[in-house]
C-alpha positions as CSV (number, residue, x, y, z in Angstrom):
1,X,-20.6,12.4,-16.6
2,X,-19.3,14.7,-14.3
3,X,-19.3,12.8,-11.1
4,X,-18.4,9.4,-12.5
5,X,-14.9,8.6,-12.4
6,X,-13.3,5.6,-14.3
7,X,-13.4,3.2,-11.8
8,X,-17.5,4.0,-10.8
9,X,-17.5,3.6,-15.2
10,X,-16.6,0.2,-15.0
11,X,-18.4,-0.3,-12.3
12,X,-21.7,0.3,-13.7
13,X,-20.3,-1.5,-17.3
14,X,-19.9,-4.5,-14.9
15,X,-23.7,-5.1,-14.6
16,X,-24.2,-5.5,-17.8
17,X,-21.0,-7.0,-19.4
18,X,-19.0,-9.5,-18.2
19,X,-15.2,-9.5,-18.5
20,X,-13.3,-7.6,-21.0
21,X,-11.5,-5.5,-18.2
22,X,-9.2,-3.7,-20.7
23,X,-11.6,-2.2,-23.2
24,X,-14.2,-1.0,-20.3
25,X,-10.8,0.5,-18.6
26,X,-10.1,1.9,-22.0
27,X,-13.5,3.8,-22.7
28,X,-13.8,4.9,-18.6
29,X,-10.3,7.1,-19.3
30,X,-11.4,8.4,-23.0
31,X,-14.8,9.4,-21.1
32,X,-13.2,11.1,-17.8
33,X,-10.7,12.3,-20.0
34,X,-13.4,14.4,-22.1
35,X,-14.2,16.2,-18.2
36,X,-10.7,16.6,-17.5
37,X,-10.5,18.5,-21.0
38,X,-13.4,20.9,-19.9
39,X,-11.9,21.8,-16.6
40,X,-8.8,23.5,-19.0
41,X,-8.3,27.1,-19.8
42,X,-9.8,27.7,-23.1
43,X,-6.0,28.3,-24.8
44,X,-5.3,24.7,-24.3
45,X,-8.2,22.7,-24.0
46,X,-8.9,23.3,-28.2
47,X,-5.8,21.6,-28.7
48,X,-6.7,18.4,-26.4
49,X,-8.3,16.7,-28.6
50,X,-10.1,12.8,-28.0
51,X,-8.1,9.5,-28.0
52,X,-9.8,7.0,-30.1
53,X,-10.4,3.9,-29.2
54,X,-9.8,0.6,-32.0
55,X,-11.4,-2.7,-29.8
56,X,-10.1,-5.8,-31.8
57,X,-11.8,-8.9,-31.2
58,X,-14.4,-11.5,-32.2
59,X,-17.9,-11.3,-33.0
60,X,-20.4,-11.3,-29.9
61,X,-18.0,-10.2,-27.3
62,X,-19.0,-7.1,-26.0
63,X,-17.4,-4.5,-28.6
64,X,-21.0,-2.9,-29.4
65,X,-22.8,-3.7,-26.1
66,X,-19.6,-2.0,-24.4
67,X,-20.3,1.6,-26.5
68,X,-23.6,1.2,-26.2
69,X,-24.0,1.3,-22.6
70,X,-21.5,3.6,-21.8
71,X,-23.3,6.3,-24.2
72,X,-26.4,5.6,-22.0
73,X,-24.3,6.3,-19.0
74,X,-23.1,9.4,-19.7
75,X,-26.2,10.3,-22.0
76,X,-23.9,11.0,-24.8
77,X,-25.4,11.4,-28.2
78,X,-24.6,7.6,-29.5
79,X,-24.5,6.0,-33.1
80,X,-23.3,2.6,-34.7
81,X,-22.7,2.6,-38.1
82,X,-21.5,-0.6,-40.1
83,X,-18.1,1.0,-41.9
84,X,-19.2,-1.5,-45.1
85,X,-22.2,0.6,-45.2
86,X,-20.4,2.9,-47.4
87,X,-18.5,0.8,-49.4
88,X,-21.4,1.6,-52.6
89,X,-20.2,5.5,-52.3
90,X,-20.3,6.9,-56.0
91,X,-23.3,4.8,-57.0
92,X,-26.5,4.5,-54.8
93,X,-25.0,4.7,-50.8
94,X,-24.8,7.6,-48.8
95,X,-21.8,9.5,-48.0
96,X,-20.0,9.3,-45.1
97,X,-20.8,13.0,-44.0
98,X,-24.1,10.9,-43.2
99,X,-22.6,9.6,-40.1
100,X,-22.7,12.6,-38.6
101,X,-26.0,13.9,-40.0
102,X,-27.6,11.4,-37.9
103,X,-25.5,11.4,-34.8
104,X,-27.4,15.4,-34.8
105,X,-30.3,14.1,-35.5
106,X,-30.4,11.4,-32.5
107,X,-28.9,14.5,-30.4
108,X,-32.4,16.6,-31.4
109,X,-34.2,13.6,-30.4
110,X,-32.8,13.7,-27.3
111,X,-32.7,17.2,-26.2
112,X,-36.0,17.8,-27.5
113,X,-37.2,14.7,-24.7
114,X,-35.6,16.5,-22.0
115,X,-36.8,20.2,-23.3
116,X,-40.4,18.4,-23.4
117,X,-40.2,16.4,-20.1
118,X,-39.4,20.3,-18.5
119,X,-42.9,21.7,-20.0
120,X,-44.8,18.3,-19.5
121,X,-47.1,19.8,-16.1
122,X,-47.6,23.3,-18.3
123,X,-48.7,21.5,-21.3
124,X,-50.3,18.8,-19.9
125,X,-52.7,21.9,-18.0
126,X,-53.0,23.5,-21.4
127,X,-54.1,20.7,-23.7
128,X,-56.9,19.5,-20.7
129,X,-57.9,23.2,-20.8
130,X,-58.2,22.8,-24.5
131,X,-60.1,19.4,-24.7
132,X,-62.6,21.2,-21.6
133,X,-63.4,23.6,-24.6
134,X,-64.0,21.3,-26.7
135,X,-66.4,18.8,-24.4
136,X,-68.1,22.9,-23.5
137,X,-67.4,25.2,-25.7
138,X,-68.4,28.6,-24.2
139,X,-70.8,29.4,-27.1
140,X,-72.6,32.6,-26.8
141,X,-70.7,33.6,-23.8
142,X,-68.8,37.0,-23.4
143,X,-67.5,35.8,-20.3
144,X,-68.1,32.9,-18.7
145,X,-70.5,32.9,-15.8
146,X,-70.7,31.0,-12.3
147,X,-72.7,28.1,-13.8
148,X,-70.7,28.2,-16.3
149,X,-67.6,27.6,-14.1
150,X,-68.9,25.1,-11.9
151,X,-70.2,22.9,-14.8
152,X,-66.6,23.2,-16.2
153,X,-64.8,22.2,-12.6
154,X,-67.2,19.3,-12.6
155,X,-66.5,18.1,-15.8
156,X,-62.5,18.7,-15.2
157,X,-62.7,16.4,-12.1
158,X,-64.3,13.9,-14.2
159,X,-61.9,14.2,-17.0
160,X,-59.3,13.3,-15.0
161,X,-61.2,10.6,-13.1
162,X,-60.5,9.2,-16.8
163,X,-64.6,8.8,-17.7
164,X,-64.9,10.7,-20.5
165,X,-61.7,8.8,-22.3
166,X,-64.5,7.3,-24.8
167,X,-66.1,10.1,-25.9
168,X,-65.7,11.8,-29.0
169,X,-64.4,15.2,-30.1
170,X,-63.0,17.2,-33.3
171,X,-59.6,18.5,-33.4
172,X,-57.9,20.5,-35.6
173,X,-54.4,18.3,-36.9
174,X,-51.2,19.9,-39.1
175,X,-49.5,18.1,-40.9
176,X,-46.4,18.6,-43.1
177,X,-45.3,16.6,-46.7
178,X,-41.6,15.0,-45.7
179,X,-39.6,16.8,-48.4
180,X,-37.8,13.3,-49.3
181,X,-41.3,11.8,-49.9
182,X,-41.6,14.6,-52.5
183,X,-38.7,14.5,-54.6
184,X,-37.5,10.8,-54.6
185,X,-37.2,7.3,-52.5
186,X,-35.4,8.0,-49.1
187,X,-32.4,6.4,-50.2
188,X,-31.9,8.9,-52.4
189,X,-29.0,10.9,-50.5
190,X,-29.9,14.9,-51.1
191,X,-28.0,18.2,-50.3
192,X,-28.6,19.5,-47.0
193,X,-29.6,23.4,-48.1
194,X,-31.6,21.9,-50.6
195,X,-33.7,20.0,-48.8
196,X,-34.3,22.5,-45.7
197,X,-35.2,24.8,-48.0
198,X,-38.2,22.6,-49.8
199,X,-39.0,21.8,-46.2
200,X,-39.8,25.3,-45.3
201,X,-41.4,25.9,-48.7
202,X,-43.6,22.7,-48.3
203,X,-47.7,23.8,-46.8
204,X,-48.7,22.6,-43.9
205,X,-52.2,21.0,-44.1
206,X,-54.7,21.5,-41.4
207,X,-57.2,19.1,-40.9
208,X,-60.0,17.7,-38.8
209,X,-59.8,14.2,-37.4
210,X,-62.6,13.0,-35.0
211,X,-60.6,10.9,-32.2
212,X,-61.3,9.8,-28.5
213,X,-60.5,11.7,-25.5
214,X,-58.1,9.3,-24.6
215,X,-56.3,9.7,-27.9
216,X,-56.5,13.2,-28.5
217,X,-55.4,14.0,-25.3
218,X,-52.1,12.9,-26.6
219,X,-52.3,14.9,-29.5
220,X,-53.0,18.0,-27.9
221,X,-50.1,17.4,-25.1
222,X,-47.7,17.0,-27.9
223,X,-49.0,20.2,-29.6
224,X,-49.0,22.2,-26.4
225,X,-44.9,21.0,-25.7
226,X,-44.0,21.4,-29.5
227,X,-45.6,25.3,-29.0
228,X,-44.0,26.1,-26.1
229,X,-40.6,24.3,-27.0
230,X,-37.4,26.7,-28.3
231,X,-36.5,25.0,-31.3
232,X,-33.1,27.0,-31.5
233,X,-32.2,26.7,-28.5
234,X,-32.7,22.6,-28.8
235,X,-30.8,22.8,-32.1
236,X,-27.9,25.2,-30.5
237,X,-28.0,22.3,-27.4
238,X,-27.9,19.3,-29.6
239,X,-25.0,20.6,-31.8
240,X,-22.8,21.5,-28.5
241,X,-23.1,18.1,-27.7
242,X,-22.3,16.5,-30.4
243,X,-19.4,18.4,-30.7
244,X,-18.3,18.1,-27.1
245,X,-19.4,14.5,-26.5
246,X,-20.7,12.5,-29.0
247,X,-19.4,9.2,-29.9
248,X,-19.6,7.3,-32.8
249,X,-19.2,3.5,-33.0
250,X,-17.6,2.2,-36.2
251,X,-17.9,-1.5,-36.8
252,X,-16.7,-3.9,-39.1
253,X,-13.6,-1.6,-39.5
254,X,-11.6,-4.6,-40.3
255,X,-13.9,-5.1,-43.5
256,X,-12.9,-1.7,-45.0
257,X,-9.0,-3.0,-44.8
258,X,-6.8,-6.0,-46.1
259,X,-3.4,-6.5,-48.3
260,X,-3.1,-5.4,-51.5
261,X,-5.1,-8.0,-54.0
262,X,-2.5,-8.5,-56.8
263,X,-4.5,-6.1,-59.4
264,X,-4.1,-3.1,-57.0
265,X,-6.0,-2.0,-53.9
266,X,-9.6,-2.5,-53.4
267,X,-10.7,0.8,-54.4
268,X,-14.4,0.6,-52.8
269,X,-12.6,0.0,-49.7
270,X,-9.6,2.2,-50.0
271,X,-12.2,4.6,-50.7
272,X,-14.1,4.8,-47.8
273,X,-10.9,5.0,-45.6
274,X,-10.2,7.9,-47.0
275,X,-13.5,9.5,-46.6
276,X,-13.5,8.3,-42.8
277,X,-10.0,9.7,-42.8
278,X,-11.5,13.5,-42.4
279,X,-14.0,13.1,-40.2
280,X,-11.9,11.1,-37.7
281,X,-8.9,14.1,-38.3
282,X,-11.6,17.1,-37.5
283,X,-13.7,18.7,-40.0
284,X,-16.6,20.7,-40.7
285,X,-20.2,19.0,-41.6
286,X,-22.9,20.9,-42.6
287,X,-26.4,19.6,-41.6
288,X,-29.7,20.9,-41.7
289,X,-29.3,22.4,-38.3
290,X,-26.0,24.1,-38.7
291,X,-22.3,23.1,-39.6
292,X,-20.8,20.9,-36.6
293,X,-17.0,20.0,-36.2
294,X,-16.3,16.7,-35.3
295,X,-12.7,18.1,-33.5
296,X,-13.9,16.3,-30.5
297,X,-16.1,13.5,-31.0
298,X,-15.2,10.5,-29.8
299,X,-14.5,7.4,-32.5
300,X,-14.9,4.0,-31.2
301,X,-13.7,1.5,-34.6
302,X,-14.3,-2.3,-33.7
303,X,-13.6,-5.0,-35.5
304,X,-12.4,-9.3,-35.8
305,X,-9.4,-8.7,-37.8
306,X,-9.6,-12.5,-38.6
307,X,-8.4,-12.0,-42.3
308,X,-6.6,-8.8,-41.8
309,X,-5.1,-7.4,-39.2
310,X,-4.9,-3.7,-37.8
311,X,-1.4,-2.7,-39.7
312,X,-3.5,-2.9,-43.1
313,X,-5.4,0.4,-42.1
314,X,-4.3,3.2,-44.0
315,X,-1.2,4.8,-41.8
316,X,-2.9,8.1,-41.1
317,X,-6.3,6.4,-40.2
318,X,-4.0,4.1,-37.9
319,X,-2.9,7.3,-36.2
320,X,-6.0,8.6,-35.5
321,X,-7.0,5.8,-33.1
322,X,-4.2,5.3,-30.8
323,X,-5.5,3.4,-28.1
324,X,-5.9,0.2,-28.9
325,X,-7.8,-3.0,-26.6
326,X,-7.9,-6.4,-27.2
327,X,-11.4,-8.7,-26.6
328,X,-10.7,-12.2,-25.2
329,X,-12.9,-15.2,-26.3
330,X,-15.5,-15.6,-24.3
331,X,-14.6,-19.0,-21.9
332,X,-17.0,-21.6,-20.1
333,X,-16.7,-19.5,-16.7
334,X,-17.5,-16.2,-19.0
335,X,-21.2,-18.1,-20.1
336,X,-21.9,-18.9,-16.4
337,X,-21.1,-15.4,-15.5
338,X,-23.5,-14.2,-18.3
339,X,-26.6,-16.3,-17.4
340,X,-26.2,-15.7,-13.5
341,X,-25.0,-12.0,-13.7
342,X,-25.8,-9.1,-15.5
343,X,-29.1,-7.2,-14.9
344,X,-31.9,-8.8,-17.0
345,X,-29.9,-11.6,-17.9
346,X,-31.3,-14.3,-20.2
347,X,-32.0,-16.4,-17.9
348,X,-34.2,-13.8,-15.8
349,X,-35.5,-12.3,-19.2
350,X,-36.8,-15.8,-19.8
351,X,-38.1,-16.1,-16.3
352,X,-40.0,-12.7,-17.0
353,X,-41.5,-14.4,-20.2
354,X,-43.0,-17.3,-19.2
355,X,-44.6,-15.6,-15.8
356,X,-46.7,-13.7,-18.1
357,X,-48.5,-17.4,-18.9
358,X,-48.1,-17.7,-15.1
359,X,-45.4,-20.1,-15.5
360,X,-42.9,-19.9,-12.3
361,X,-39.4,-21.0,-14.1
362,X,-36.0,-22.0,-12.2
363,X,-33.2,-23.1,-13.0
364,X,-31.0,-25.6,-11.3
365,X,-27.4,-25.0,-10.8
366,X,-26.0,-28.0,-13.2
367,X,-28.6,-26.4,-16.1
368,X,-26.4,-22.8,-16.4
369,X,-23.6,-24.8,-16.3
370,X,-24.7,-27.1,-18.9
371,X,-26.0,-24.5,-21.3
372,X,-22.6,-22.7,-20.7
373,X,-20.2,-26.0,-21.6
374,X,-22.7,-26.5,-24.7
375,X,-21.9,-22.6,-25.9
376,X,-18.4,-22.9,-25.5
377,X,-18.0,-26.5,-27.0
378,X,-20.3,-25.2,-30.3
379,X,-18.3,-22.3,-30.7
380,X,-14.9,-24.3,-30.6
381,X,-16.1,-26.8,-33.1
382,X,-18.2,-24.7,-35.6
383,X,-18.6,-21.0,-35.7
384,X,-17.3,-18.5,-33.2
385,X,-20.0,-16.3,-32.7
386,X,-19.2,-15.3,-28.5
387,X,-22.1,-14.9,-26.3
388,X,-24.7,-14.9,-29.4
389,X,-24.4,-18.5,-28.7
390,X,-26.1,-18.7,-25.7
391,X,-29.5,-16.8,-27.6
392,X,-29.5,-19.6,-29.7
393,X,-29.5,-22.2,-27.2
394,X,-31.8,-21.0,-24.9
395,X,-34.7,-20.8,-27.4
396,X,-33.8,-24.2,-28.3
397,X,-33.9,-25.1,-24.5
398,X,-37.2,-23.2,-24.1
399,X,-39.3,-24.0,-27.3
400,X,-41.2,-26.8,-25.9
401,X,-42.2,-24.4,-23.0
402,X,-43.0,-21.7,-24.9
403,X,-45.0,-23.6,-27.4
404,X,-47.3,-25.1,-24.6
405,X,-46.9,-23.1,-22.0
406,X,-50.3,-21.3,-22.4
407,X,-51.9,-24.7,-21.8
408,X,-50.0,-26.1,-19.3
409,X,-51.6,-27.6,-16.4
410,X,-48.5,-28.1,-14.3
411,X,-47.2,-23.7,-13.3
412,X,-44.1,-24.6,-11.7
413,X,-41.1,-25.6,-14.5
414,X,-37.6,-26.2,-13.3
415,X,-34.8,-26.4,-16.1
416,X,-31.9,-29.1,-15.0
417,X,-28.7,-30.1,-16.8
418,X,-30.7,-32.9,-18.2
419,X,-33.3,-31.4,-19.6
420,X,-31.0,-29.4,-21.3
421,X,-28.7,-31.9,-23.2
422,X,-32.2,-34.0,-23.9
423,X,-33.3,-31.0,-25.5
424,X,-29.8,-30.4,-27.7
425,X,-28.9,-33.9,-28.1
426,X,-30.2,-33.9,-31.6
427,X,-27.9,-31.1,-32.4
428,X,-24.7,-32.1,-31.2
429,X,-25.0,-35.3,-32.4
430,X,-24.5,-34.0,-35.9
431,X,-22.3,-31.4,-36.2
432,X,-23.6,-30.4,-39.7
433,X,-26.2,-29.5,-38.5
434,X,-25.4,-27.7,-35.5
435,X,-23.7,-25.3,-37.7
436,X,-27.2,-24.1,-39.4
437,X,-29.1,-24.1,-35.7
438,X,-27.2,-23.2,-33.6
C-alpha cells in the first residue's frame, strides 16, 4: 500500500475489471488517502477520518469484484456482507456488531499466515526432528552414540527423499470442544465474554491417532508453528489493522431503504440503518480479541437502486458516505473486452479446462464477438444481470464439449460465431425461455 499510488491502483484493477473508470478512480484516492493520513502528526491525523464510498449501479458490474481486488492489493483485511442479512435482528439473525467480529477474525487468519510462513524453515526442522524420533526412538540411550547418529542421518536423508511417506507412526493429537458446539446451533448469536470464557474453561483432549508420514508430517509442522507462534502479538497485529485499514463491503444497501409504505416505515429495515448508523459513525466493538474502533475503517455500500434511490437512506447514514460513483451498464464492446482481456478470463479459464482432457480450444474472432452481441441482446430484452451473462452462455456454448470431451477422438476444437448461435438458437428463439436459462 505504501508504494502504490492511485494511478498504479487502477492500473492493476485494469487486469481484472473492465471499465468503470470512476469507481476504480474513487477507491485508488480512499486507499492512497488512508497513507496520506499516516504520514500526519498524530494531533491531526485522529481527526482525518475515511471517505466512504456508495457505488450505485446494476447487478454484475463490477461493484463486489472492484472491493474485492483492491483488498487483495493492498492486503487489507476484507469482508462482504449482504446488508439484508440483518434485516431478522430481534428474532433469530445476528447483530450487526457481527460485521466486525468477523472482519477480526479474517484479520487473525491473515496475520497468523504471515506469522507462520516466518517460522515455516524452523518448524519444518523441528517437526522432521520429531517424526526421526518417532521412526528411532532413542530407547535405552542416555546419549545417543555414533551408530546411533549415523543411522539417524541416513534415515533423515531418506525422509526427505520422500520414501518413508507410507509408513506408519503414532502421534499424540489435542483437540479442543468449539464452545458454540457446546451450548447451542452456531446460529445462535452469543456474548463475546461469555463465550471466551467457556472456551478457556473447555479441556483439551489428547489423543493418539495412527497416520502416515506423509500426513502427519503436516500435523506436526502445524503444531511446531502454532508452538512457536505469539498469539498476542498476532491478535495486537490483526486489531491494528483492522482499525487502520480494514474495509468492509456492504451490499444490497439499496434493499435496507425505500419510501415510506403508507402504514409507516418499514421497521425491519429502518432498523438496521440505524444499527449500521454507529458503526459507520465510529464506535467501539468488543470481540473476543479485544474491543476495536471502527474510527477508521473504510465502508464500501453498493447497491441497484432500481426501486429506490439513494435520497431514501436515512440522512445521517447519507452523510457518512460522501463519495458517491455511478456503474455504467455493461455495453457489447464492454463483453468483448471481458472475454479477450482480463487475466484468466473466461475464455482462457475454459481453455485451461478442457486442456486437462487434452483438448486444445480456440476461439475465432467472430465467436467473442458473437457471444458478446448475444449477452448484451439477452440482457436488453429479459433480465439485466451485467457480465453474469456471459457465465451463462458460455456453459451453454461449451456443454456439448464438456460432456464428450473425455472421449473425443478429434484434440483440436475451434469455437466460431456459428457454432455459437447453433448452439443458442434454441434459446433465443423463445424468449420465455431464455429468461429461465439464461
Amino acid at each position: 500500500m505504501d508504494s502504490l499510488t492511485p494511478r498504479q491502483i487502477v492500473t492493476e484493477l485494469d487486469k481484472y475489471i473492465v471499465g468503470q473508470a470512476d469507481a476504480k478512480r474513487a477507491v485508488a484516492v480512499a486507499i492512497r488517502n488512508r497513507w496520506r493520513r499516516q504520514q500526519l502528526p498524530e494531533a491531526i491525523k485522529k481527526d482525518v477520518s475515511p471517505k466512504n464510498i456508495l457505488m450505485i449501479g446494476p447487478t454484475g458490474v463490477g461493484k463486489t469484484e472492484i472491493a474485492r481486488r483492491l483488498a487483495t492489493l493492498v492486503n487489507a483485511p476484507f469482508i462482504k456482507v449482504e446488508a439484508t442479512k440483518y434485516t431478522e435482528i430481534g428474532y433469530h439473525g445476528r447483530d450487526v456488531d457481527a460485521i466486525i467480529r468477523d472482519l477480526v477474525d479474517s484479520a487473525i487468519h491473515m496475520v497468523r499466515t504471515e506469522m507462520a510462513e516466518k517460522v515455516k524453515d524452523q518448524a519444518q526442522k523441528a517437526a522432521e526432528d520429531r517424526l526421526l524420533d518417532k521412526l528411532l526412538p532413542e530407547v535405552g540411550l542416555a546419549e545417543p552414540d555414533a551408530q546411533h547418529k549415523r543411522s539417524r542421518e541416513k534415515l533423515r536423508q531418506r525422509l526427505r527423499a520422500g520414501k518413508l511417506e507410507k509408513q506408519e507412526i503414532e502421534i499424540a493429537v489435542e483437540e479442543r470442544a468449539a464452545a458454540v458446539g457446546v451450548l447451542g446451533p452456531g446460529g445462535m448469536e452469543m456474548d463475546v465474554d461469555f463465550q471466551s470464557m467457556i472456551e478457556k474453561l473447555i479441556p483439551t483432549r489428547q489423543s493418539t491417532r495412527r497416520l502416515s508420514v506423509g500426513d502427519a508430517r503436516r500435523v506436526l509442522l502445524a503444531q511446531e508453528q502454532d508452538a512457536m507462534l505469539d498469539k498476542e502479538k498476532i491478535q495486537r497485529e490483526a486489531i491494528g489493522r483492522v482499525e487502520q485499514s480494514g474495509i468492509v463491503f456492504l451490499d444490497e444497501i439499496d434493499k435496507i431503504c425505500g419510501p415510506d409504505s403508507k402504514n409507516g416505515p418499514d421497521v425491519s429495515r429502518q432498523g438496521v440503518q440505524r444499527d449500521l448508523l454507529p458503526i459507520v459513525e465510529g464506535s467501539t466493538v468488543v470481540t473476543r480479541y479485544g474491543p476495536v474502533k471502527t474510527d477508521f475503517i473504510l465502508f464500501i455500500a453498493a447497491g441497484a437502486f432500481h426501486v429506490s434511490k439513494p435520497g431514501d437512506l436515512m440522512p445521517e447514514l447519507q452523510g457518512r458516505f460522501p463519495i458517491r460513483v455511478e456503474l455504467q451498464d455493461l455495453t457489447k464492446d464492454d463483453f468483448v473486452r471481458i472475454l479477450r482481456e482480463p487475466q484468466n478470463s473466461l475464455t482462457r479459464q475454459q481453455s485451461a479446462l478442457l486442456a486437462a482432457e487434452g483438448l486444445e480450444v480456440t476461439f475465432a474472432e467472430d465467436a467473442i464477438d458473437a457471444m458478446a452481441q448475444l449477452a448484451y441482446d439477452l440482457n436488453r430484452k429479459t433480465q439485466n444481470i451485467g457480465a453474469r451473462r456471459l457465465y451463462t452462455i458460455m456453459e451453454r456454448v461449451f456443454e456439448e464439449i464438456s460432456f464428450a470431451g473425455p472421449d473425443a477422438t478429434e484434440k483440436k476444437v475451434e469455437i466460431t460465431a456459428e457454432y455459437v448461435r447453433k448452439r443458442l438458437a434454441d434459446v433465443m428463439k423463445d424468449e420465455d425461455l431464455a429468461k429461465f436459462i439464461l
